[in-house]
C-alpha positions in Angstrom: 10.3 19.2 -6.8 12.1 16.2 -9.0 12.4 12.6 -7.8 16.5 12.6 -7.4 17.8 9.0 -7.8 18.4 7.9 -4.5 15.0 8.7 -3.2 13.5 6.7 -6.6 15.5 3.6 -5.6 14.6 4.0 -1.8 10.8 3.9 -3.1 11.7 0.8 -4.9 13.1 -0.8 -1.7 9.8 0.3 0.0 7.9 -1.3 -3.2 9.8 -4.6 -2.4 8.8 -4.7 1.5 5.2 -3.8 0.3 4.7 -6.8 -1.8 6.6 -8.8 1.3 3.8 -8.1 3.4 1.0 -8.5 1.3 2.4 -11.8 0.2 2.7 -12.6 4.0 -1.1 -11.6 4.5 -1.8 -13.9 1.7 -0.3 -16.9 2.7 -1.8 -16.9 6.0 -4.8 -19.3 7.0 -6.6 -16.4 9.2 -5.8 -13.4 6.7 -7.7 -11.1 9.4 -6.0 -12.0 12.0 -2.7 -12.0 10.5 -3.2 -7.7 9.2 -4.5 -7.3 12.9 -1.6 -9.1 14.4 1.1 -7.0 11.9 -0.9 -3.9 12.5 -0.3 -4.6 16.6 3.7 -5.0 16.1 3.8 -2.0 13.5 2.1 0.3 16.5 4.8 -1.4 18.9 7.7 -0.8 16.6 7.0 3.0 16.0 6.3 3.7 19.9 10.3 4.3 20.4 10.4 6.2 16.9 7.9 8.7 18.1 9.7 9.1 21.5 13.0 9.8 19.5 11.6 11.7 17.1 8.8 13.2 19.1 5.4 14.3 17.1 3.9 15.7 14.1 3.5 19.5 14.3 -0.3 20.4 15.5 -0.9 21.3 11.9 -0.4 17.7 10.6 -2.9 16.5 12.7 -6.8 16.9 10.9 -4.5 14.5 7.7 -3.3 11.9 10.5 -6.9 11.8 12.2 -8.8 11.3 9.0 -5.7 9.1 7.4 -6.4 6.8 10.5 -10.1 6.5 9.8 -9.5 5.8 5.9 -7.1 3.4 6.9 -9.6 1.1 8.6 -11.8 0.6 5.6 -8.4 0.2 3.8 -7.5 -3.4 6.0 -10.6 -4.5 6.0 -11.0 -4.9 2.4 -7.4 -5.7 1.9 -8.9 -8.9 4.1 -11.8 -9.3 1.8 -9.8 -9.3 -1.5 -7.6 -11.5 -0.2 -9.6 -14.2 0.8 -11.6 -13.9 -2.2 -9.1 -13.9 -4.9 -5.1 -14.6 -5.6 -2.7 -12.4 -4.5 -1.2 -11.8 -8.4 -5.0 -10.8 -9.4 -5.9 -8.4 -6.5 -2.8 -6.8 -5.5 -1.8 -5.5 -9.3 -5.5 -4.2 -9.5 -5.5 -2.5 -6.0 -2.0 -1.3 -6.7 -2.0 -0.5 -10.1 -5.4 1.7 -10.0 -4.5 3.7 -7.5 -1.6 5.6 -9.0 -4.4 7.0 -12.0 -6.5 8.4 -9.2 -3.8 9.9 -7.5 -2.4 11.6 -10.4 -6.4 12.5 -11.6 -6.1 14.3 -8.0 -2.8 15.8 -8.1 -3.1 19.0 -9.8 -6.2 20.0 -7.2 -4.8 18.6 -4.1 -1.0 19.9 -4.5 -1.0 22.5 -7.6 1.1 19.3 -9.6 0.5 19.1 -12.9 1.8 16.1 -14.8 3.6 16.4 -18.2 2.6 14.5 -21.2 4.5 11.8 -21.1 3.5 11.2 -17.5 -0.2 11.3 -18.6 1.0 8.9 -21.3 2.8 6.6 -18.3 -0.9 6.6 -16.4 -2.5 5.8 -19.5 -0.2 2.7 -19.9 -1.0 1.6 -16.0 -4.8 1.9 -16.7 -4.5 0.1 -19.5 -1.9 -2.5 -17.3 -4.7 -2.8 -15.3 -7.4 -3.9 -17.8 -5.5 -6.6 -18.9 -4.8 -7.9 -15.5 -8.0 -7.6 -13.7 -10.5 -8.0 -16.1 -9.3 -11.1 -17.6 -11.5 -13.7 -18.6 -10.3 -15.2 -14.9 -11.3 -12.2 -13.1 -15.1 -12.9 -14.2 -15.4 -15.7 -11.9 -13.5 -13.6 -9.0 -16.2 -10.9 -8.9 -15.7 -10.2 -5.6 -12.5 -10.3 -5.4 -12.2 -7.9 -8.1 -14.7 -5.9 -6.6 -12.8 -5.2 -3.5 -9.5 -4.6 -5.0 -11.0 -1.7 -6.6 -13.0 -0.5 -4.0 -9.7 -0.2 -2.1 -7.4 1.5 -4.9 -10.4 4.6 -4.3 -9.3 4.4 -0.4 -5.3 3.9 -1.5 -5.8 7.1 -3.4 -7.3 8.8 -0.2 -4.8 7.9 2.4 -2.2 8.6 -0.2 -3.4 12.3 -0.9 -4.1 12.6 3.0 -0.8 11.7 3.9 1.0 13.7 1.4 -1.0 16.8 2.8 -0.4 15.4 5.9 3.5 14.7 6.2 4.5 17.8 4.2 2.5 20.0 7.1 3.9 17.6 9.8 7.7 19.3 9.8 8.9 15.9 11.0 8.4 12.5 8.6 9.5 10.4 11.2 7.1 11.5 14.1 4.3 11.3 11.2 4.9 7.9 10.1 5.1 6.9 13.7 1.4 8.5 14.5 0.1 7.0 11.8 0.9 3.1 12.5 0.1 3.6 16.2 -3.5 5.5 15.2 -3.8 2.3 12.6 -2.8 -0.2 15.1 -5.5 -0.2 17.7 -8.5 0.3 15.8 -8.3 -2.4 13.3 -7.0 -4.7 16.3 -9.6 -3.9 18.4 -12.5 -4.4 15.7 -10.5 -7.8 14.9 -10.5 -8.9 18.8 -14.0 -8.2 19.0 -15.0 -10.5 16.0 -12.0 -13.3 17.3 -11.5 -13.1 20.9 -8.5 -12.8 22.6 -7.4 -16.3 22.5 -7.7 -16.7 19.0 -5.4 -13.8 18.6 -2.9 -15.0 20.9 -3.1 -19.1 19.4 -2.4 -17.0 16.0 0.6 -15.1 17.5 1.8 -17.9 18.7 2.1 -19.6 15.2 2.5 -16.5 13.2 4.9 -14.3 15.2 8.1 -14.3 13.3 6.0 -13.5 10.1 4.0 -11.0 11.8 7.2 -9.7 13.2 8.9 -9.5 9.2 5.7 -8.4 8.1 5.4 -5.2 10.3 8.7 -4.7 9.9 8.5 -4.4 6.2 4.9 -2.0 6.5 6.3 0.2 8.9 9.3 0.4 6.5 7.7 0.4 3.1 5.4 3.5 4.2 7.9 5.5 5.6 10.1 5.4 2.8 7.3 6.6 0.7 6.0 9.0 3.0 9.0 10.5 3.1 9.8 10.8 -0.5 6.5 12.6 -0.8 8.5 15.5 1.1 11.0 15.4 -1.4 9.5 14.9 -4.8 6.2 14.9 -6.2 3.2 12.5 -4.6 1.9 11.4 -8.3 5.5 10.3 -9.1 6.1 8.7 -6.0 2.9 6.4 -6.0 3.4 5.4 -9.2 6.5 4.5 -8.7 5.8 2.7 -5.3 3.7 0.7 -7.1 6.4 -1.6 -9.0 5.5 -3.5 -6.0 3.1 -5.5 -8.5 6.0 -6.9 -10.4 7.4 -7.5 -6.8 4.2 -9.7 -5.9 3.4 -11.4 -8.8 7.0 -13.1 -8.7 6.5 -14.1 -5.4 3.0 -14.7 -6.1 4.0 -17.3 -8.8 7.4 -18.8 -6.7 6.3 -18.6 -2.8 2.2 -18.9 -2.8 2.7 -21.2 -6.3 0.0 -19.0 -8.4 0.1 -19.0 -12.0 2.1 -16.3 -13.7 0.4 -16.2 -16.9 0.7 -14.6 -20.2 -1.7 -11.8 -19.6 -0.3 -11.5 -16.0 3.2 -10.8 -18.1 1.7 -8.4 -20.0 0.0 -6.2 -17.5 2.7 -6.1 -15.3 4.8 -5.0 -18.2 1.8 -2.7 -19.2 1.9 -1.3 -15.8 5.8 -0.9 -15.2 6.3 1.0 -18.3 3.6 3.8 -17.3 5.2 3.8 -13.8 8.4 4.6 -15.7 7.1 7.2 -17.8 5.8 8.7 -14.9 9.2 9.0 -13.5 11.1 10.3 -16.4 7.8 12.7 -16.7 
């Protein structure tokens, strides 16, 4: 497998709509009830793609079940990060660790070895990752930090799940479809319970057309890189996903109005250019 050009820019589209939603998340005042809310649409949205498509193929099924329960842990400390930190500190972190586990697990869960120079591209995103989320800034965000990188472990598990999962499934499309209607009603329902009912529905009623964007773009943005994992290899793919972090820190800095520092620069750079060498490798 190689990652052909058109698929690598398509997983750069999905990067952008990834760092779309998060910033959406972000710049809500209920952050909970805005990733229950998006996770509720996203369920809605794939009910006619799984009735065009029709399902996963029975062996795809133990990934999408245990994808589904991974995923749960993933939105609820994609909440927690969120509300404890800035989107341009947690997102790169979450993100930008990720990819290193990933590729750690490659050559074990899909017999893909990485060549040096991509071992040289997830050096330069750990080190990308240093310089963003342990700057003297992230010591007084502990929890925030600690959160983001409790969640790149579980972004590293639903990634290697999924890859297992859509390659076995004989059908991307149905796949992707199971897996945001499996998501959907388990993080909503554990959000109800907390909120109520009419809390969710006062939030819809302010929030819909973001929610409705927002879903849009997750539905979109984990498709695209669900499918490509069919195509090329998963380690490439997730890095490469992962220039969503340039994606949200300039909308970070220009839409939520957070600081694009120096060392922010410099660890997105860092980051990029192993995401890079991880393509050409």
């Amino acid at each position: 497998m190689i990652l052909s050009w058109p698929v690598a820019l398509a997983v750069l589209f999905g990067a952008l709509l990834h760092a779309g939603w998060n910033a959406l998340v972000k710049s809500s005042a209920d952050k909970a009830l805005d990733t229950a809310l998006i996770n509720l649409l996203g369920g809605a949205m794939c009910l006619p793609l799984l009735g065009l498509a029709g399902g996963p193929a029975a062996a795809a099924w133990p990934w999408l079940l245990a994808s589904a329960a991974v995923h749960i842990g993933y939105f609820s400390l994609l909440v927690s990060a969120y509300r404890h930190g800035e989107l341009s500190l947690t997102y790169p972190l979450m993100r930008g660790a990720a990819p290193l586990l990933v590729a750690l697990a490659s050559f074990t869960a899909f017999g893909e070895a990485l060549s040096p120079l991509a071992w040289a591209g997830v050096l330069a995103v750990c080190g990308g990752v240093l310089v963003l989320g342990f700057a003297r800034h992230s010591l007084e965000s502990g929890r925030a930090v600690a959160f983001a990188l409790a969640n790149a472990v579980v972004i590293a598990s639903y990634t290697v799940l999924d890859a297992h999962g859509v390659r076995a499934s004989g059908n991307a499309v149905g796949y992707v479809a199971c897996v945001f209607l499996l998501n959907a009603l388990p993080f909503g329902a554990i959000v109800l319970a907390r909120n109520g009912w009419t809390a969710l529905r006062a939030h819809a009623g302010r929030r819909a057309h973001y929610a409705l964007a927002g879903a849009a773009a997750s539905v979109g943005s984990y498709g695209i890189a669900l499918w490509a994992m069919t195509l090329a290899p998963v380690a490439t793919v997730a890095a490469l996903r992962e220039t969503s972090v340039l994606f949200a820190a300039l909308l970070g800095g220009w839409q939520l109005r957070e600081r694009f520092t120096a060392r922010r620069a410099l660890g997105t750079a860092a980051i990029l250019a192993g995401v890079a060498a991880l393509r050409l490798g």
